[in-house]
N, C-alpha and C positions, 0 to 999 in steps of 0.2 A: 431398583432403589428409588424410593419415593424423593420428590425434594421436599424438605423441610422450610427454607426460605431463601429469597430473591433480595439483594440489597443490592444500592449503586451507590459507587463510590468517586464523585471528581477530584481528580490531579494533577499539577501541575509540576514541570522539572524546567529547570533554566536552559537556554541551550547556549552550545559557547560563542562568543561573537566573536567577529572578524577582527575586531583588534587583539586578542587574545589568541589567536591563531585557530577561529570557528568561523560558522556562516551567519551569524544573525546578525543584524536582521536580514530577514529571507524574505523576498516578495518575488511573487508572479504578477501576470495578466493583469490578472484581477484581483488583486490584493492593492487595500488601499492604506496599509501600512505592513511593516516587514514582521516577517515570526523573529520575537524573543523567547519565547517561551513553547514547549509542548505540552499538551490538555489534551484528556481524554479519560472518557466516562468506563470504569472498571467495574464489571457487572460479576457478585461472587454468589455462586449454589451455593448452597449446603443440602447434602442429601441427609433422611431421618437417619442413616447407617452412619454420621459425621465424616464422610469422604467430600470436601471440598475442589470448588472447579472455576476458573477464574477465565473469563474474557474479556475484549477491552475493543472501544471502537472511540470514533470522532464523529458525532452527530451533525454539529455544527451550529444544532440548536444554545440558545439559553441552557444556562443549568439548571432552572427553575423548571422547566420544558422537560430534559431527560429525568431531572425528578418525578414530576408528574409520570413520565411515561412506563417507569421501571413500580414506581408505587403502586398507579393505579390503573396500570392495561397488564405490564409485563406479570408481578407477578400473583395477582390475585389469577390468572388465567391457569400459569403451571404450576402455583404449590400444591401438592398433592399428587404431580403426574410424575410419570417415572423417568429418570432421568437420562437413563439407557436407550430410549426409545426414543432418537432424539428427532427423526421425524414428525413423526407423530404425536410429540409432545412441539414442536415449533410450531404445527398446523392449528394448535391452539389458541396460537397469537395471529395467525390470519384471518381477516375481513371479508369474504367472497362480495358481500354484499354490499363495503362501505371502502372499496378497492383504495382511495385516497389515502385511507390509513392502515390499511392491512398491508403495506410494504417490512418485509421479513425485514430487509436491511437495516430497520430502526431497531431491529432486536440481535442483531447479528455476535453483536456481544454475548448473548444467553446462549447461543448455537455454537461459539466456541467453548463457553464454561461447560454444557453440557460434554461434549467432547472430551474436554480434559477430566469430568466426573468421572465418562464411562471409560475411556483409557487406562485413571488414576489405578478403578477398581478392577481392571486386571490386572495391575503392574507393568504396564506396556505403555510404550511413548504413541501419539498419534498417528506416526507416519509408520508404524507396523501393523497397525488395524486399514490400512490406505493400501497397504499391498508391501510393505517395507521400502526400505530407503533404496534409490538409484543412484544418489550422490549423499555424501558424508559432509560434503562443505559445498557451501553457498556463495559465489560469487555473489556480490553488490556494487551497487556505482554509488560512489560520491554524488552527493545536491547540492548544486551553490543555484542560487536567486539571482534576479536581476542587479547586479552593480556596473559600479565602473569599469572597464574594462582594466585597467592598472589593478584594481582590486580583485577582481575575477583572475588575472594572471597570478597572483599572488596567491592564492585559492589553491587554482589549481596546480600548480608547483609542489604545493605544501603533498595536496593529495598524491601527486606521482611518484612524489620521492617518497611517502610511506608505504607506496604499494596497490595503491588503487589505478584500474587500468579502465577503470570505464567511469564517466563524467559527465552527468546530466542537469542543464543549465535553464533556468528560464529564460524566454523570450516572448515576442509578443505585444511590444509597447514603441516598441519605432524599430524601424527596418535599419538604418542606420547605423543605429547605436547596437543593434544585436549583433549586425556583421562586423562592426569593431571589438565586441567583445569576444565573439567566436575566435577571429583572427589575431588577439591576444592570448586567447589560450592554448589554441596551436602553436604559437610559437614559444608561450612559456614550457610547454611539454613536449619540444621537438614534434610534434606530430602524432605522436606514441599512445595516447588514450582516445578511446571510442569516445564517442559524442553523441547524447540524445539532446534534442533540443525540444522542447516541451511549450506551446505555444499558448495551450488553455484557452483555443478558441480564440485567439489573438487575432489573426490577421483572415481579410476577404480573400475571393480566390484569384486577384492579381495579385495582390498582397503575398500572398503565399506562393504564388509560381512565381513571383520574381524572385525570391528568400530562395529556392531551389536552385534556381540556375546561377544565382552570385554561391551557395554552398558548396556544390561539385566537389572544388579542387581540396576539400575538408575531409576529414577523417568522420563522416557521421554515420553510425548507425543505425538512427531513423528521425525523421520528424514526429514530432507527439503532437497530435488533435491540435493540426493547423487550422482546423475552417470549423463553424458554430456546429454542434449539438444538430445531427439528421440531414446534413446537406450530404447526402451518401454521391448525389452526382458529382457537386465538386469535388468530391474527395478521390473518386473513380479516375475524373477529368485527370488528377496529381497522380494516382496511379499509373495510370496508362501509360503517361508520360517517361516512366523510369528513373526519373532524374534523380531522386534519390527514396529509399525507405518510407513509407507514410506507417505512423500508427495510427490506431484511435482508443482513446483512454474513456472519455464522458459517453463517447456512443457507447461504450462497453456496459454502460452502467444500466440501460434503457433495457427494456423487456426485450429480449428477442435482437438486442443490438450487435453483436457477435455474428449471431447467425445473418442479420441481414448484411452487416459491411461485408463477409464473404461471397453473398448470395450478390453482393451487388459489383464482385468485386473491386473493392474499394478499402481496401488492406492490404498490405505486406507483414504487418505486425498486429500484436494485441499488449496495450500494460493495463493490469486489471488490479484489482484491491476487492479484497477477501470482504469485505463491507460494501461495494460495491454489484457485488453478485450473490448478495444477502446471506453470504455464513460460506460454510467449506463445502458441503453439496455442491451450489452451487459452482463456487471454483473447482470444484473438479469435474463438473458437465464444460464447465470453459475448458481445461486443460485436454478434456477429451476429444473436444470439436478443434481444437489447435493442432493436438497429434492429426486427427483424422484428414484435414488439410493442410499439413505442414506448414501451419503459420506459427512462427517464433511466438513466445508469450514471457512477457515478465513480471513479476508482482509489482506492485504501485507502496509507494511510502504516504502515509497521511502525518508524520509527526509522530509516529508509533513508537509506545515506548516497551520495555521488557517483554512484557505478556503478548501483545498482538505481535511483534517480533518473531518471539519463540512460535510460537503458533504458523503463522508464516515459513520459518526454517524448519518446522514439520511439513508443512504443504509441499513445499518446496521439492524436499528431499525427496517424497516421496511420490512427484507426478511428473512424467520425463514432459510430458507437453509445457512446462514451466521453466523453459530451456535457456533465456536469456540474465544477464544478471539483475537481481533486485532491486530495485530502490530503497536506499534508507538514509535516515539522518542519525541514526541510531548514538553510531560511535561520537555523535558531537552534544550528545547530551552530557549534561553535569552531574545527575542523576538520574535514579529511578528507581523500581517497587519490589526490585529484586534483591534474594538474599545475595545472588552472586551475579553479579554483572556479566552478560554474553561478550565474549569478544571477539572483532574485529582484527586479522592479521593479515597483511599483504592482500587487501582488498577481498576477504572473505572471511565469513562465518561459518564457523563447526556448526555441526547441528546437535544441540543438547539431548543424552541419550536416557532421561529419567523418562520415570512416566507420565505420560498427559500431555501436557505443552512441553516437558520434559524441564521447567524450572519451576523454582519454589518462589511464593510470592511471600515479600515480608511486609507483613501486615500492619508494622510498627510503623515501616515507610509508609506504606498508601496514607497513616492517620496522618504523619508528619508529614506529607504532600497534599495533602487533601486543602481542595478550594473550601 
């Protein structure tokens, strides 16, 4: 199936705030004001046969920027190439020679819409062309951002009693104020929900081996990418130690980053993002080197809305190395592009059983979302 044309499409949905009984504003690390809103760039095929295929990513760029990049790299490259071959049609868009800009991941979006082309057109969902599904529903954890700890307890109350049992929090901006608000939520939730704490590179390596040894007597499931981007000895150093979980999330993103934090070991975990590891290939070389050394893996939330979602609750279902629950912010959107909304029950997602990404995108939305 030839494609016919390459369009992108910016979105934006509200997300629900904290005084409304949601998380916004949401800040990490390094966020220099809190998320209200989710964005993100919807990349749609159309093959010459009219079988339509839809993916969706967060660049981070300008939207002037992913314009350019979908206009005039992405799809002068593949119209005309077939969309079933979706290697070999992605290799299109890489650079050998100008490596700065041949990073797949700025196309990661085209690498799921093809996906959902070539699925659509056999009537089969993603995650049965993957090998079929191992799990039917997807655990996820709740995201609350940096607040007050009063606010954060409130948060997370709200999450436990609907049914989420795992709760992933930023921190990263005073030692302090993150141990107060840890220890508010523990006690808002009797102790009963897992805990990632997610640092974005936040804290040095006293910084971070102090945050360990006050965490202990906590219910955490892992620390996420406590120390900068390639310090694999510090992060070894935290290992070694045992004192609690280390992930790493931003190393994961780096060429060959995976394999070195195990090679160094300097892991206990991996949380990864399907854009992060430049389309679904990708993730599932991750999910395969995760099984092959038993290290937990979870998918990474960017603000994702219906379409990279579903996409995800394909991945998901259909790669046991993807063992831990997901992140999303999903259920606290106000909307989004879908004809039917995915839901969220007692901390987990069905996985939608159509074909492709297994949901239908409504079209009407993206125009009446559209930046």
């Amino acid at each position: 199936m030839r494609i016919r044309s390459v369009t992108g499409h910016h979105v934006q949905v509200p997300v629900r705030l904290i005084a409304d009984g949601g998380i916004a504003p949401y800040a990490g690390s390094q966020d220099k004001a809190g998320v209200t809103t989710a964005q993100s760039l919807l990349v749609r095929v159309e093959t010459e046969s009219g079988v339509v295929g839809w993916g969706e990513m967060n660049t981070g760029f300008p939207r002037a920027v992913d314009d350019v990049l979908v206009r005039e790299w992405i799809a002068p490259a593949i119209v005309g190439a077939d969309a079933t071959r979706i290697r070999e049609t992605m290799a299109l868009l890489d650079a050998p020679y100008w490596p700065q800009f041949g990073r797949l991941a700025l196309a990661c979006a085209v690498e799921m819409a093809l996906w959902d082309v070539t699925a659509r057109s056999m009537d089969r969902p993603i995650a049965a062309l993957l090998g079929g599904r191992v799990r039917d529903a997807v655990q996820v954890a709740f995201c609350v951002g940096i607040t007050s700890a009063d606010v954060a307890a409130q948060i997370a109350r709200r999450a436990y009693d609907a049914g989420w049992r795992v709760l992933k929090t930023k921190i990263g901006l005073d030692l302090d104020a993150d141990l107060e608000r840890v220890q508010a939520i523990v006690d808002a939730t009797d102790g009963k929900m897992r805990l990632r704490l997610d640092a974005n590179q936040g804290y040095d390596r006293i910084g971070a081996l102090t945050m360990l040894r006050e965490l202990q007597p906590f219910p955490v499931e892992y620390i996420e990418q406590p120390l900068p981007i390639a310090d694999y000895v510090g992060t070894r150093s935290l290992v070694e130690r045992g004192l609690l979980p280390i992930a790493i999330n931003e190393d994961a993103y780096t060429r060959g980053g995976i394999a070195r934090g195990i090679a160094e070991r300097a892991v206990d975990a991996v949380v990864v993002d399907i854009e992060g590891v430049a389309g679904l290939h990708g993730l599932v070389e991750a999910a395969a080197m995760a099984t092959a050394f038993s290290i937990p893996m979870a998918h990474h939330c960017g603000w994702d809305l219906g379409v990279k979602t579903a996409m995800m609750l394909q991945a998901v279902a259909a790669l046991p190395g993807l063992s831990l629950a997901s992140d999303s912010t999903y259920a606290m959107h106000l909307d989004d592009v879908l004809v039917e909304r995915l839901v969220t029950e007692q901390g987990a997602m069905s996985v939608p059983t159509g074909p492709g990404i297994g949901v239908t995108v409504d079209e009407d939305a993206v125009r009446r979302l559209a930046l």
